[in-house]
C-alpha positions in Angstrom: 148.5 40.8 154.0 145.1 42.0 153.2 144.1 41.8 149.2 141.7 44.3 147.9 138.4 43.4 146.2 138.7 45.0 143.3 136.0 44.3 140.0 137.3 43.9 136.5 134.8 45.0 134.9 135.7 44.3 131.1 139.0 42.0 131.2 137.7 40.1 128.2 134.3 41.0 127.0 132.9 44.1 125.7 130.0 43.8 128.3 130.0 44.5 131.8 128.7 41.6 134.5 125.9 44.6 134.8 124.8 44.6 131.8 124.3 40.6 131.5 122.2 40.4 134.6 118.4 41.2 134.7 117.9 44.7 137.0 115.1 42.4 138.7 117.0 39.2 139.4 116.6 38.4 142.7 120.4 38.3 143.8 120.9 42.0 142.9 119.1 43.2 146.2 121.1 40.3 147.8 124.5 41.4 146.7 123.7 45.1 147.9 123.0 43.7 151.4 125.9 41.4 151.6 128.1 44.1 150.2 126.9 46.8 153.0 127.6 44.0 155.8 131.0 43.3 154.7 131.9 46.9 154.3 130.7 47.1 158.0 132.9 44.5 158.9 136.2 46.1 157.1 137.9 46.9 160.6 137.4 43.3 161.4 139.2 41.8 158.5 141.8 44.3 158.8 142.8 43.0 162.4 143.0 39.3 161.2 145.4 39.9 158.2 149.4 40.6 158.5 150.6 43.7 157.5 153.5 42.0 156.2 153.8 39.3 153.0 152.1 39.1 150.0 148.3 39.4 149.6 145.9 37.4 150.0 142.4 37.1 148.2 140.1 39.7 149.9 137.7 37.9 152.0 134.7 39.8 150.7 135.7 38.1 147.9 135.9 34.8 149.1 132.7 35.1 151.4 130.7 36.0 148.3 131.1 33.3 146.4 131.0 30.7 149.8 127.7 32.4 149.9 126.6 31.9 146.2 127.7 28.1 146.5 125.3 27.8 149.4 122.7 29.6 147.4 123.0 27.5 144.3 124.1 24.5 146.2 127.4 23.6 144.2 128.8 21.0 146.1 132.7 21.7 145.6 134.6 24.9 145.6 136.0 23.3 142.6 132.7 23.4 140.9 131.9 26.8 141.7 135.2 28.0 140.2 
């Protein structure tokens, strides 16, 4: 089953993710591309997951941050985590 890719925007801080980041740091324009090519690829992932079971991670989710340890070159999920 399918997990949705929801943000928690203030689970233990006072200050949202958006408001720590720069508005001109150059993964901002990058998120809003990778975010309009997943959405675009919603029925996709949809027709790979179970409707049965529990859920999963959402892959948005997961292929965000495969992308951001490419970006920043971590060498281990473990790392990135």
């Amino acid at each position: 089953m399918r997990g949705l890719d929801l943000k928690q925007d203030e689970l233990f801080s006072y200050t949202t993710l958006e408001q720590r980041i720069p508005n001109d740091h150059p993964l901002r324009p990058l998120r809003r591309l990778v975010d309009t090519v997943l959405a675009s690829m919603d029925r996709d992932f949809d027709g790979l997951y179970s409707r049965r079971g529990r859920a999963s991670i959402a892959p948005e989710r997961l292929l965000r941050a495969s992308l951001l340890q490419v970006i920043y070159t971590v060498r281990s999920e473990r790392q990135l985590v």
